[in-house]
N, C-alpha and C positions, 0 to 999 in steps of 0.2 A: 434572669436577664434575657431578654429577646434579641435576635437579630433581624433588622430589616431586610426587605429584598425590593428588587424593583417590578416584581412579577404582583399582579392584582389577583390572582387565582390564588386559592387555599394552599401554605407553605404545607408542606410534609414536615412534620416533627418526629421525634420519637418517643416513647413513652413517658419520659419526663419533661416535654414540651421544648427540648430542642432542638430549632428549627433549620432543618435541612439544609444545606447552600446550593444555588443555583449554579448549574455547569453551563459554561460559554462554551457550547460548540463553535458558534460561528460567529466571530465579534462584527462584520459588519452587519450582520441582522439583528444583535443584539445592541450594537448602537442606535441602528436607527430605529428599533425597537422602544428604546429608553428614551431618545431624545436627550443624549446625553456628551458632554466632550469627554475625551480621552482623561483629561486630568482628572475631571469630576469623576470618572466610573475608576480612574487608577487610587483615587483619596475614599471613594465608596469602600470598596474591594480591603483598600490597607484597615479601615475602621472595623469592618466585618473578621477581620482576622485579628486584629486587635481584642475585638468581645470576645470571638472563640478564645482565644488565649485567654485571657481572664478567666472565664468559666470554666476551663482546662484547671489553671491553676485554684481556682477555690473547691472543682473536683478533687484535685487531688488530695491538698489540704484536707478534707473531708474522708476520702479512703484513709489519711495515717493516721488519724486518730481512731479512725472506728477499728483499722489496724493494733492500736495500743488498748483499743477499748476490750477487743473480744476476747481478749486470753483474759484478762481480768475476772469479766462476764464471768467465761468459762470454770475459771479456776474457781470462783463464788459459788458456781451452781455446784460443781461438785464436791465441796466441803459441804454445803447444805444437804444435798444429797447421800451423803456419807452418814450425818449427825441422824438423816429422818429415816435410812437402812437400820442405824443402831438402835434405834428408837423401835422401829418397826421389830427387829428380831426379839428385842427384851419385852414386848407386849404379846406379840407370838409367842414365844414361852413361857410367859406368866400364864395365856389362858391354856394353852396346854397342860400346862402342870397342875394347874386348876382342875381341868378336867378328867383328869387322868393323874390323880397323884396316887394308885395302886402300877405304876406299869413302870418297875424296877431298872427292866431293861432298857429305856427311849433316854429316864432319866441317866444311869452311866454311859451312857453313847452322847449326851450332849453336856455331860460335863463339862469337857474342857473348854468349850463354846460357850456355855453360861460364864464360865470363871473369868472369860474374857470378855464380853458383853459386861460384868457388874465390877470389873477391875475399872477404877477413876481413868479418865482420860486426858491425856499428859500433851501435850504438843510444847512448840516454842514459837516466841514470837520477836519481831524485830522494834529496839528500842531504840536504834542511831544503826550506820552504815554498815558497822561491824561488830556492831554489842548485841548478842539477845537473849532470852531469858524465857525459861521453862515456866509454862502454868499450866496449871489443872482446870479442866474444865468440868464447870456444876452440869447438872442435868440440866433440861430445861425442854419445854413445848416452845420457846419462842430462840429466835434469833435477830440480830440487830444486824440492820444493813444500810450501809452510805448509800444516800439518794444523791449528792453531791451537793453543792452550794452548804457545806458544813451543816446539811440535815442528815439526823440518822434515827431509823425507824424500827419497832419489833413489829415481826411478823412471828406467826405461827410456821411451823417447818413449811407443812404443805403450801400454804399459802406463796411462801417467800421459793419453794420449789417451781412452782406455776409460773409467779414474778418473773424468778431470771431464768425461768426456759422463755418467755414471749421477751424479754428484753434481749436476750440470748439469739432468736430466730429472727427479730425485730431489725439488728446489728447485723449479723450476717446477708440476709436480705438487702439493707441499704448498702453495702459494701459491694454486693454484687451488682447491684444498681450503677454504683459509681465505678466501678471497673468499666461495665459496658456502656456507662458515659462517656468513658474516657476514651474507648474508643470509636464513639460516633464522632465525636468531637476533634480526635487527630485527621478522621479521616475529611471532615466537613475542612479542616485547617489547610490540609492537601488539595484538597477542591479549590479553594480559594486561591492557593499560592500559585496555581497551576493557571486560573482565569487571570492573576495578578500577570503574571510571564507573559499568557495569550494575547493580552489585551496590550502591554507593552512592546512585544515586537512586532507585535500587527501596525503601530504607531511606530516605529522604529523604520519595519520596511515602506511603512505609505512616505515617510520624509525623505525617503534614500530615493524613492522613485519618483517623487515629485521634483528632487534636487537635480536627477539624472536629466527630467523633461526638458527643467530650465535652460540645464547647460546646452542641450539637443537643439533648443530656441536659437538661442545666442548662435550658436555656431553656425546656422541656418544665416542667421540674418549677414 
């Protein structure tokens, strides 16, 4: 969503295209500037802050779920992670012991390391809030992973490794994005509340001193 201005020259935005608020130093050069009455630039000014607000709140909206996304992310990558280390050690000592099955000593040094490597892999998992239940997990070259919209895909380890480190860096990145939206956006919100004041008491004192004139008239005559 864009915000308008009353300036013809190129808005300054920020790297996600939005767009700067203009600062009223001086409200009577910017009225006559604008060609504008106090009401209409005090009704400009509230709508301008009205969109930042908005775009505020679907910012944020956006930081809390990529909030609830990334531990997710995280926690997926590193079960994956863990599954293609196991993978990786039990294929390393396969071709090791392949290679070298006369070298007595490599073998009883990595005993207890194999025995653990080819002992089944047991974890638990959640069936309801507070029930869960212990399974074995088979070998396997592939893993199944929720894409969302009740899709679910196998990948190969590495593959599904690659996957959620770029969705992983992907997430972190837009987060940081919307943090530092979030504060271009309070500060543009300041800008504006601060022109919304200027611009009101600048109207405030021009009525008081136009009222003072009147009475100075009268008293005159």
């Amino acid at each position: 969503m864009s915000v308008s201005t009353s300036s013809t020259s190129q808005v300054e935005t920020n790297p996600r295209g939005i767009p700067k608020a203009p600062f009223v130093s001086n409200v009577d050069d910017y009225l006559d500037g604008t060609d504008s009455s106090v009401e209409s630039t005090l009704n400009k000014f509230q709508e301008m802050i009205a969109k930042y607000r908005y775009m505020e709140l679907n910012v944020q909206n956006r930081r809390k779920g990529l909030d609830e996304k990334i531990p997710d992310i995280a926690k997926t990558l590193a079960m994956v992670e863990f599954l293609k280390d196991r993978r990786d050690r039990k294929l390393g000592k396969k071709a090791k012991k392949d290679d070298d099955d006369d070298d007595l000593d490599d073998d009883l040094e990595d005993e207890d390391d194999e025995a653990a490597d080819d002992a089944p892999l047991k974890t638990t998992f959640e069936l309801n809030d507070t029930l869960y239940a212990e399974a074995e997990i088979e070998e396997s070259e592939l893993v199944y992973l929720w894409l969302g919209a009740n899709v679910m895909l196998a990948y190969p380890l590495d593959e599904a490794q690659a996957l959620l480190s770029s969705k992983l860096a992907g997430a972190q990145q837009t987060r940081a994005n919307a943090v530092e939206d979030l504060e271009w956006l309070r500060e543009q919100i300041t800008v504006m509340e601060v022109n919304l004041a200027r611009v009101y008491n600048w109207d405030v004192r021009r009525r008081r001193e136009a009222k003072a004139k009147g009475i100075e008239g009268t008293d005159e005559k």
